[in-house]
Structures are given as C-alpha cells and as structure tokens.
N, C-alpha and C positions, 0 to 999 in steps of 0.2 A: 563235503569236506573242504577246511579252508587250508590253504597252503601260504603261506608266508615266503620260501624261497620255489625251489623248481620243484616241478612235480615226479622227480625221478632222483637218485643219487647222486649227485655227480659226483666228481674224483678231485676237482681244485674243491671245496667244501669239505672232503674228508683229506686233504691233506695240508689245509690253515688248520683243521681241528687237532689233526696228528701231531704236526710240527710247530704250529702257531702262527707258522706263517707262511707264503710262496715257495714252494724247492720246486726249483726245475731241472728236466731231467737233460743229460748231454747224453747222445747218441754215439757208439764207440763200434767199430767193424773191428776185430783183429782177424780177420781170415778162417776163422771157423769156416768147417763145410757142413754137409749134409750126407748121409746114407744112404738117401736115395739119390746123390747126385756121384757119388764117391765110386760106387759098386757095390759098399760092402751090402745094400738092399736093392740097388736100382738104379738108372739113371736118368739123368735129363732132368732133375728135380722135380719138383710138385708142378704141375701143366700151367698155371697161372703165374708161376713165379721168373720175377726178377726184380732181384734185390736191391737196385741203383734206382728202383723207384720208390723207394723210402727212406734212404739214406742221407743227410745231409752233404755237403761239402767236404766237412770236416772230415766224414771218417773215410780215411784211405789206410788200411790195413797195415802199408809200408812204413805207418808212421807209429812213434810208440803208445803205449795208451795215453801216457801222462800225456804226454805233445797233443793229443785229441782232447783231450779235458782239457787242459790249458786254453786250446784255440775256442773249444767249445763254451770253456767258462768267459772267455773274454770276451765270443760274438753276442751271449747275451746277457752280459752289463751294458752292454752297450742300447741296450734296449730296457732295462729296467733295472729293481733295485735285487736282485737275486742274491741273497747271502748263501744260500744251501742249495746244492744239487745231487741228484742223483746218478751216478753211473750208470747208464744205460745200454746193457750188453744186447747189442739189437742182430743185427747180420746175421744172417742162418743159425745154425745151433749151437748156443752157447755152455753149452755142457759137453760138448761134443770133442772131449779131451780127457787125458789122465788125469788123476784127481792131484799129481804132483801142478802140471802144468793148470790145471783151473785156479789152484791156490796160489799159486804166484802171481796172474793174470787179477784176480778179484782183490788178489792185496794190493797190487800198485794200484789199484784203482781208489780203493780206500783209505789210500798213503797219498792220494792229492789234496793239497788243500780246499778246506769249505766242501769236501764232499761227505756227504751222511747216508749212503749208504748204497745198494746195489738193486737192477732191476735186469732181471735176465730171461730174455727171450730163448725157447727150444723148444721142445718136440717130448711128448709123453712116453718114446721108446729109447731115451736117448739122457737116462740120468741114472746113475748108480746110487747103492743105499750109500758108498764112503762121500759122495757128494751132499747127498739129503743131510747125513750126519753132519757135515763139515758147515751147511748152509745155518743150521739150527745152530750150531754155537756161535757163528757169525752175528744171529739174530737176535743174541744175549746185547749184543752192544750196538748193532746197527742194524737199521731199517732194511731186510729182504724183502723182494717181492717176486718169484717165481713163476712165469708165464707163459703158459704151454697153448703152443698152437692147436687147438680142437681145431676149426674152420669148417667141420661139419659134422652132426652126431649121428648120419648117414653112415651106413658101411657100406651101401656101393656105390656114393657118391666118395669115398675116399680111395676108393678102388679105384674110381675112373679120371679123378685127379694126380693119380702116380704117389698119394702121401706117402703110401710103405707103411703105414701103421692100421691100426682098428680101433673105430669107439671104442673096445671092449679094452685096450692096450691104457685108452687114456682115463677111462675109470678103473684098474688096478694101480695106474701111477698116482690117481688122486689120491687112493688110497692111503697109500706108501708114504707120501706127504703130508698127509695133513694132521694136525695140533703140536707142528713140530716148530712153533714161534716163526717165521716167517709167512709172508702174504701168500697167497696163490691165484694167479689171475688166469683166465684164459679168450684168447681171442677167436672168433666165428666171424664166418664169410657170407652173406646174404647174396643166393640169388645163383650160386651153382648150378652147371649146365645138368637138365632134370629135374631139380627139386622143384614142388610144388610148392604151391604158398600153403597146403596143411603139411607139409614136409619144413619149409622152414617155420611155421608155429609150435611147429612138435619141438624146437630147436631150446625153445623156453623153457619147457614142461625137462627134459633132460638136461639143460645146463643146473635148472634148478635143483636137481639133486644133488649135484656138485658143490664139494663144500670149496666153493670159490669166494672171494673176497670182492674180486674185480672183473669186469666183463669190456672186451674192446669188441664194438660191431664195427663192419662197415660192408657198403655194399662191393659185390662181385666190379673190377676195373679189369679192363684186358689191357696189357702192357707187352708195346714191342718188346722184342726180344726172350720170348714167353715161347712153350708150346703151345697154349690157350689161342696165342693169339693167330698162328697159323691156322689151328680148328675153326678158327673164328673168321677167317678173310674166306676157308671152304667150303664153311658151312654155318653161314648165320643165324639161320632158322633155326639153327639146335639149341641157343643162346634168347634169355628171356630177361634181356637187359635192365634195369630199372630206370625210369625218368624220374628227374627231380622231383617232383609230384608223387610219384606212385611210389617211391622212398620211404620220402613225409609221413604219407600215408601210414604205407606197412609199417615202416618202425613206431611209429605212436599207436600202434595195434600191439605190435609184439612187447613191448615193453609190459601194456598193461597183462601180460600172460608172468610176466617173469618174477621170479624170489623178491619180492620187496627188499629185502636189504643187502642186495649187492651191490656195491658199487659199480656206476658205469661210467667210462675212462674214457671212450671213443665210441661216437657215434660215425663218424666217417670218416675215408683215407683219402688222402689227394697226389694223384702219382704226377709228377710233372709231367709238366702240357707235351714236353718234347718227346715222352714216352707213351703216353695215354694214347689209346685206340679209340676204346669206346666205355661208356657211355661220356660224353661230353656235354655238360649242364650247364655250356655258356660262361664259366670263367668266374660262375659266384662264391663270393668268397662264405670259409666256412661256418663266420662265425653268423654270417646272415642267414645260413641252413640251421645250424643251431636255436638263430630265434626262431625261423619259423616250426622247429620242431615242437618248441616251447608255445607257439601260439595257437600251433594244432591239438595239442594237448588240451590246452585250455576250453575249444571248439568243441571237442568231443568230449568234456569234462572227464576224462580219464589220467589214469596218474599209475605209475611201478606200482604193479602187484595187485592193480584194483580185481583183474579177474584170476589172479591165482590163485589155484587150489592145492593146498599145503600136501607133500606128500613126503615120505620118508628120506631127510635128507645123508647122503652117506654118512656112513662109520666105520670105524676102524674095523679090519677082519683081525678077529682075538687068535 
C-alpha cells in the first residue's frame, strides 16, 4: 500500500479538511467536580488522577470563562496564525451540572470572539438526555465534540481504579448519543495496573465497536498527588510501566488492530516534570515520539486497520 501522508488518521488532517484551516483548542477549568470525588459515588477520585497535570496556566477556575479564552486566545497568537478556536471544557466533568447552568457556561463560551465551537470532556455516567438534546441543536450551528473518558474497556480494571462507572455504563451512553450531529470522542489509558498486553489489544477490538469519531491514547503516567501514586511508591511490582521503546512499540501494533477510520487525536500525554513520578523518558519532546511513531510504522509496514477485522459497529436500540 502507498501512503502519501501518515499511515494513521490524525486529527490536525481532519481538522484543515473540517474547517479549512488550523483551530486550536483553549483549555477552560470552571470547577466542575466529579462523583466519585463528591460522595454522591465515591471518593478520592479515579486512583491515577490529578488534574493540574493537564491543565495549562491559564485555567484557574476563579477566573471567568471569557477571561480564560481571552488569555488563552492571546497566549497562542502569540505563537502562530490561529483565527479559530475551540472551547475546550477539560477539568473533571464537564456535564457534571444542571442543564440551566451547562447552558449558560457553553454560551459564554460561544459568545467569545473567533470561537467556533465546543469540546467537552466527561464521564459516560454523568450526562442527561436535556444535555444530549440541547448539544444537538448547538450542533446545528457549531462544531461539538463530546468526550467521554473510557480509560479502560476492563470492568475490573475500572473497578480497581475507583472510576464509579462500567464499560457496560459507557456503551449504553454511546448509545444515547449517537447520529445526533455532534462528534463523539473518547480517551483510553494504556498500561493500567493488571492489564495485560492481550488485555490492552482487546482495547481495539471494543473501541471499534464504538461509534466514535475520535480516539485520545496515551500511556499509564503516575502523578504526585494521585492515589496511584502512593500504590506506586508501596508497591511497584504491581505497576508494568512502559519505556519509550516498548510504547513505540505497542502503539504501532495497536493501532494496526483499530477501526480504520477513527480519528486519532493523541497519542501521548506529558504531565509536568514537576508532577511526573514515573515513567520518565528523558525530557524528549513530543513531536520527536511522534516521528518516531511514524517511522515505526514504516519499519514494520503496517498502517490503522491493516489487521482489523470488521465487526458489528453499534446502533441505535429502537
């Protein structure tokens, strides 16, 4: 097979073709929590998590949305030619409110200038139909993209990460979602304490049933200030970390397992150095993982979907 660009989807490709050209996205915290961090499922949140190791500068909750778009649209002009950005509802769960208060919160956001439209990070147990309804008319005039954290299609690997939900939770909410004119993305975590590597293969084989749009990987990162990462200073053994190498590796295997026509958004996450436990890959930056992904690829002449095998992708229950 000849390839003319990458051998995989990416997500800047499918969004010059969407838009015509760059949108970038501004990252926005307004203090959303979680259910399993709240009570009303659990606490202490999901064992791996803390959220200041993806968040920019910019978003500090106290501040308004527009004031975070603003700073955010301004730190990167400053870097390139960006006419269009996306509002990016990142910080814990973004649905995670009444449908009065969601709608207020997604319209200022859509009422900043140069913004075209919204991208919202949450949890498959954690969105009502008045939201779903309310996203789809949004989706009449602006670009949604809806992004539910799977991170594992294990059920007692979700069990043992405190998530509070069930694969079975996040394939009825696909359900419920889908052909209703907005995106649907969802993000997996590679390398969860326990799973095997035909554990995360199988990861492929069930996303791909998912009528998903977009797919974020990245590997397992232990971050102070985590429960993980206490598990992890007590007992390391139980933790099957990845090296740069053996990354490379597995994701240019996994891929060639997955739906050919998903887009994929992220290959890896970088949690600041000042938070990051482990695994520590030396400080290489990401877009040199990236080539080498691309040149493994090439090595083992494999490409998205060369070994997938088609199987019944959801539908709607009538």
């Amino acid at each position: 097979m000849d390839f003319i660009g990458k051998r995989y989807n990416d997500y800047n490709s499918f969004v010059k073709l969407h838009f015509g050209e760059r949108v970038q996205k501004i990252s926005l915290d307004v203090g959303f929590s979680c259910p399993n961090r709240d009570g009303s499922k659990g606490y202490g949140g999901c064992t791996y998590c803390n959220n200041n190791s993806f968040n920019p500068d910019y978003c500090e909750p106290q501040k308004s949305i527009s004031a975070q778009l603003q700073e955010g649209i301004e730190f990167f002009a400053k870097r390139g030619k960006n006419k269009k950005f996306l509002a990016y509802f990142q910080a814990y769960t973004n649905t995670y409110s009444d449908i009065e208060s969601l709608r207020a919160m997604y319209q200022e956001a859509l009422n900043a200038p140069r913004v075209v439209g919204l991208v919202i990070g949450t949890r498959p147990d954690c969105i009502s139909d008045e939201v779903i309804d309310y996203l789809e008319e949004l989706s009449k005039d602006y670009f949604i993209s809806l992004d539910f954290g799977v991170e594992s299609t294990n059920e007692n690997t979700l069990l043992n990460i405190n998530r509070c939900h069930t694969f079975s939770d996040t394939i009825a909410t696909y359900r419920k979602c889908m052909d209703k004119g907005f995106h649907l993305g969802a993000h997996i975590i590679m390398g969860l304490p326990g799973e095997t590597k035909t554990d995360l293969m199988k990861h492929a084989q069930e996303l791909s049933k998912l009528p998903i749009d977009t797919l974020k990987i990245h590997h397992l990162q232990i971050v102070r200030n985590s429960v993980m990462a206490v598990q992890y200073k007590r007992n390391p053994d139980n933790f099957n970390l990845f090296t740069l190498e053996s990354y490379i590796d597995f994701v240019t295997d996994f891929i060639g397992h997955l739906r050919p026509d998903i887009i994929i958004e992220r290959f890896i996450s970088e949690a600041p150095k000042e938070l990051l436990v482990a695994p520590k890959w030396g400080g290489i930056r990401k877009q040199e993982i990236l080539d080498r992904i691309d040149q493994k690829l090439k090595i083992k002449n494999t490409w998205q979907g060369k070994y997938y095998t088609p199987e019944e992708v959801m539908s709607p229950r009538l």
